[in-house]
C-alpha positions, 0 to 999 in steps of 0.5 A: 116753432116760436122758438125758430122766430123768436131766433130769426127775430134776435138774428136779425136784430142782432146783424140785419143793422150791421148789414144794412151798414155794410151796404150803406158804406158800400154804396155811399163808399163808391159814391165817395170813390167815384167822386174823388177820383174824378178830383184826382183826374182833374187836378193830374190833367191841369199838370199837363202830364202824358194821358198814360200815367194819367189813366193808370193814377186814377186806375191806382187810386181807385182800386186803393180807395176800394180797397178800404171801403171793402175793408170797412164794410167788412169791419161793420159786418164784425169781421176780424179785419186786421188778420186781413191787412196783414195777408193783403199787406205779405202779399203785396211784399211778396208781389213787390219782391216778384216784380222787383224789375217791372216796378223799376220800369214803373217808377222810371216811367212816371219819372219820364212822363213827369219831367219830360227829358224826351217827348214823342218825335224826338231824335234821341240816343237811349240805352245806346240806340238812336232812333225817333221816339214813338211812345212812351209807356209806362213800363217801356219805350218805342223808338224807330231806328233811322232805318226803320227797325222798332225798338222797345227799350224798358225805362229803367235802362232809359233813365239809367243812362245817359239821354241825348236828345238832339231835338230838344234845342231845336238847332244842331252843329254839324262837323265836317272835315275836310283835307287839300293838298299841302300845294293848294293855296288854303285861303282859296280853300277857305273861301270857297267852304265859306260861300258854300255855307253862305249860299246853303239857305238851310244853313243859319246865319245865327249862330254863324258858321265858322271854317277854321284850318284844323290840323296839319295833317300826315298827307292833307291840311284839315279843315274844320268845316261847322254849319249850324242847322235846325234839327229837321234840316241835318241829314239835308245840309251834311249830304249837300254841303259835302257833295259841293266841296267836291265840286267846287274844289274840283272845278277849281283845281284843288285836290283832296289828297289820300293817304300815301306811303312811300315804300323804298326798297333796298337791294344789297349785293352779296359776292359769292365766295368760291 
């Protein structure tokens, strides 16, 4: 019996000190964690970065100082921590090789949210699809087509190609063409497009306007008919802007010719021969 106690007694000796440190850097550890995430937030914030890659930083952070306070708690213990990173270190490998295509989505999804080429409700084009942006994630992003279809594009493909974002400056051109008959008189023309974009109040003065003959055409003289509007102000102006060239070229006898072909045909007599 004295014998037991007297190896209880070496025993705890011996390892109830490492314990004690195991669960002091265990607690102080997650103190510490608590701590510099909390910094690590603060400072992401101040940036003004998207509240998404905000909470999955921190989350990131935390989990990796974790990590290596787990590991050194386990180091005070004596346990043989290196053979541990080693496995911990393949199978991230192993993971990172798996998720090869999400970690791409990833890395294109904090480069989204850093730079900011496009924001929520924006009108842009991505991967070849137009739409108006609803959110962006980490992984992927939600558009909503004109139409109203839902998209989910993944970010790769969002920052792998070309972006256009026809909101970001806030104003746009609109490019009309318009043809009369080679007849009508093309100065006439030309002033009546021009009070038609004078008398829009949503087309802007600055920059102006222009109407210019653009080409000679097969059966039309085309003009190039160009306002420029606010982005919100496009769908309004194209759809207007067309219905009163033609009323006002109706009303005022010029026509807007369609292609024509004339078409002759040729008979050729062939006497009989008995």
């Amino acid at each position: 019996m004295e014998g037991l106690y007297d190896k209880l007694i070496e025993w705890s000796a011996l390892y109830g000190t490492m314990i004690i440190g195991a669960v002091a850097i265990l607690i102080l550890g997650r103190i510490v964690v608590a701590i510099l995430t909390g910094i690590v937030e603060r400072l992401i914030k101040k940036s003004k970065v998207e509240e998404t890659l905000v909470t999955f930083v921190v989350r990131l952070v935390k989990i990796a100082l974790l990590t290596f306070v787990f590991i050194a708690a386990l180091n005070t213990l004596g346990v043989e921590t290196a053979s541990l990173i080693a496995v911990i270190g393949a199978a991230g490998l192993a993971v990172g090789f798996a998720l090869q295509g999400s970690l791409s989505n990833f890395a294109s999804g904090v480069l989204l949210v850093i730079f900011r080429p496009i924001k929520v409700n924006d009108l842009v084009e991505l991967g070849g699809h137009l739409g108006i942006v609803r959110e962006i994630h980490i992984f992927n992003t939600i558009l909503v087509s004109l139409d109203n279809i839902r998209l989910i594009i993944p970010n790769s493909k969002v920052t792998g190609d070309t972006i256009k974002n026809y909101t970001a400056e806030g104003i746009r051109r609109i490019d009309l063409v318009f043809g009369i008959h080679y007849a009508d008189d093309i100065l006439k023309a030309k002033k009546i497009f021009e009070e038609i974009l004078t008398g829009n109040n949503l087309v802007l003065k600055d920059p102006e306007p222009t109407v210019n003959v653009m080409e000679l055409g097969d059966s039309s003289v085309n003009f190039a008919v160009r306002p420029w509007v606010n982005v919100n102000d496009y769908w309004d102006v194209y759809f207007g802007v067309t219905e009163q060239v033609k009323l006002k070229l109706d009303a005022n006898n010029i026509t807007i010719p369609f292609p024509q072909r004339d078409i002759h045909l040729f008979h050729e007599n062939k006497e009989k021969i008995d």
